[in-house]
N, C-alpha and C positions, 0 to 999 in steps of 0.2 A: 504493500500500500504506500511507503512513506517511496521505494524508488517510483512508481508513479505521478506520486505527486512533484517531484524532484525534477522529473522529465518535463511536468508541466510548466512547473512555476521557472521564472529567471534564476540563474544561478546567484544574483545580488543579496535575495529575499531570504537565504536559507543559511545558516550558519554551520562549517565543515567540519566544527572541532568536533561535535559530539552528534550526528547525524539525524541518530534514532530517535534525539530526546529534545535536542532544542532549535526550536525553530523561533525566528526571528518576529520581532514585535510585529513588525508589519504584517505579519503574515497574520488573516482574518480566520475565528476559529469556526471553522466550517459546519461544522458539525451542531452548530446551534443555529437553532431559527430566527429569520428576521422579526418574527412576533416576539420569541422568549428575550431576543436583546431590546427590542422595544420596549417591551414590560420595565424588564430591568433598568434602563434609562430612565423611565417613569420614575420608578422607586429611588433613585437615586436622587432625580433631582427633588421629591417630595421632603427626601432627608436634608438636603441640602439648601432647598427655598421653606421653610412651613408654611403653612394659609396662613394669613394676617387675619387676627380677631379684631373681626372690628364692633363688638359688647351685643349686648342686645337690643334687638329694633324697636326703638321707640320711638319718640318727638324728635327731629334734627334741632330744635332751637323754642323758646321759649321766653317771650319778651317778659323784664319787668320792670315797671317805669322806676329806674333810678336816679335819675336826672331831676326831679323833682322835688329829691331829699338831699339834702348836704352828707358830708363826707363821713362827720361824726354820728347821723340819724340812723345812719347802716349798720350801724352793728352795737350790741349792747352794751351796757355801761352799766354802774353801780345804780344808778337813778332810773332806770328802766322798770324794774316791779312797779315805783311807784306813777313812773309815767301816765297821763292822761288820755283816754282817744275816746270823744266822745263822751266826756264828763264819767271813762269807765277805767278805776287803775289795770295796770296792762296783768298783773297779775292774777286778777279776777274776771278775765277774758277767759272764753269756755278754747277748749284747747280740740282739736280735730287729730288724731294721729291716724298715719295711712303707712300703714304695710305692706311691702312692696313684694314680691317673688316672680319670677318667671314663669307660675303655674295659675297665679291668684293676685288679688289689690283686695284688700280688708281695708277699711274706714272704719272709725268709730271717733265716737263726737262725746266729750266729756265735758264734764264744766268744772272748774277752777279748781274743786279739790280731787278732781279723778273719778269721780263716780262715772260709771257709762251712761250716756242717755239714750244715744242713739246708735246702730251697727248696722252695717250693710256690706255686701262683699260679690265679688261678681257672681258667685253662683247663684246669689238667694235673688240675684238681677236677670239670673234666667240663662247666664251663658253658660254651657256644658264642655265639658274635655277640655280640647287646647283653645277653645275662643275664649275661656275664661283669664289666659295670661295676655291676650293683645291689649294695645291701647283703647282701643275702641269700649272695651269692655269697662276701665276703669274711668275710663268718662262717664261713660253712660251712669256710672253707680255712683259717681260723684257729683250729678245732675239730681241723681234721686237723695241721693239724704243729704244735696245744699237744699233743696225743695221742703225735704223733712223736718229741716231744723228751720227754715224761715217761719214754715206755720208753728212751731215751738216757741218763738220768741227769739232766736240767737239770728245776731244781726252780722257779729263779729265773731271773726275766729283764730286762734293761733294754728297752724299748720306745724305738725312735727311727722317728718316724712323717716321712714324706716326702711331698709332695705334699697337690694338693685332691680330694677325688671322696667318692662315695656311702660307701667303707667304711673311712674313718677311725673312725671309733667302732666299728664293726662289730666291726672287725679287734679291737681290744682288748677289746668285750666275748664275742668269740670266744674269744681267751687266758684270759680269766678265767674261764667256760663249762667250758672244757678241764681248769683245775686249776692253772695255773702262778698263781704269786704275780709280779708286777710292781711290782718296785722304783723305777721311774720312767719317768716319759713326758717325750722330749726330742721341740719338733717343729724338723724339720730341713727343712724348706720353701723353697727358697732364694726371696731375695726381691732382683728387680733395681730399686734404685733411680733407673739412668738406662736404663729399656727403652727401644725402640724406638718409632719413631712409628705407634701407631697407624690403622687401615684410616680410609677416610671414613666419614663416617655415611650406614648405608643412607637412598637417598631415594626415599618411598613417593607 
C-alpha cells in the first residue's frame, strides 16, 4: 500500500529516512472523510471562539427622567426616611417588591411595616409554562395589581426589584402604565461574593 502511494505522490511530499512510518505534514490523511474533518473543525473552532452571552431577553432600555432631579436627589442620604412626597415621610410609603426569575415575576405590595396586602405573579395572570418568564407577562401583572392597589388607596410606591430575568423593566414600566407614581427603585439582588465552584466547562 505505502509503495503505491509513493508511486503516486511527488517524491518532495514523502520523507526517506523512515519510509513505513513517517510521512510528511503535507501529506492529507486520507483515510478520513471530508465530513469527519468538517465536524472536527467545527469543534474546534466552538472550543476556541465560545457563543457570546449576551443575559436574558428583556427590555433593550428603559427611560427614567433624571434630568429633572439634581445630583444629590439621586441617591439616598441620612435625611431620606424623613423626606416629604406628598405631605407623606418616605418611610411610610407602602413599598412594592418584585421578584425576578427566568421562569416567573412575583409582585407583592406591602405597606411601611411589611405586612402583605396585595400578591400577584404571572401565573395566577393566566400565563402557563415558559410564557410565564417573558416580558410580556410581567407587564401584564404589573398592570393588574398597579390597578389593585389604586382602588386600595396606594397612590405611591417604593419599588424594591429582586432578582435577574426578562421582567425587571417590564414590571416597573407596568407600575407606571397602571398610574402609580414611584418614588424609588432599590435593586435588592443579592450578590455572593465567595459562591460556589462552578460546573466544568462543557467539552464539545
Amino acid at each position: 500500500m505505502f509503495h503505491q502511494l509513493k508511486n503516486i505522490l511527488s517524491p518532495n511530499l514523502i520523507k526517506t529516512k523512515w519510509p513505513a512510518f513517517n510521512i510528511a505534514e503535507k501529506f492529507r490523511s486520507i483515510h478520513l472523510s471530508q465530513t469527519y474533518c468538517k465536524l472536527k473543525e467545527e469543534r474546534r473552532a466552538a472550543r476556541i471562539n465560545p457563543k457570546i452571552d449576551d443575559g436574558t431577553e428583556g427590555e433593550k432600555q428603559f427611560g427614567i427622567d433624571s434630568l429633572s432631579l439634581k445630583r444629590e436627589e439621586l441617591f439616598p442620604s441620612e435625611d431620606t426616611p424623613n423626606k416629604l412626597f406628598k405631605n407623606i415621610p418616605f418611610n411610610q410609603i407602602p413599598i412594592c417588591n418584585i421578584k425576578v426569575s427566568k421562569n416567573n415575576t412575583i409582585i407583592t405590595i406591602t405597606d411601611a411595616k411589611g405586612v402583605v396586602r396585595l400578591l400577584r405573579s404571572c401565573g395566577v395572570e393566566g400565563f402557563k409554562n415558559t410564557r410565564k418568564g417573558t416580558n410580556i407577562a410581567a407587564q401584564a401583572t404589573a398592570i393588574t395589581i398597579g390597578s389593585n392597589a389604586l382602588n386600595k388607596g396606594y397612590s405611591m410606591l417604593r419599588v424594591r426589584l429582586s432578582g435577574l430575568g426578562p421582567g425587571r423593566m417590564s414590571a416597573l414600566k407596568g407600575l407606571q402604565m397602571a398610574g402609580l407614581d414611584i418614588i424609588s427603585v432599590t435593586d435588592n439582588t443579592p450578590v455572593s461574593w465567595n459562591p460556589p465552584r462552578p460546573r466544568k466547562q462543557r467539552r464539545l
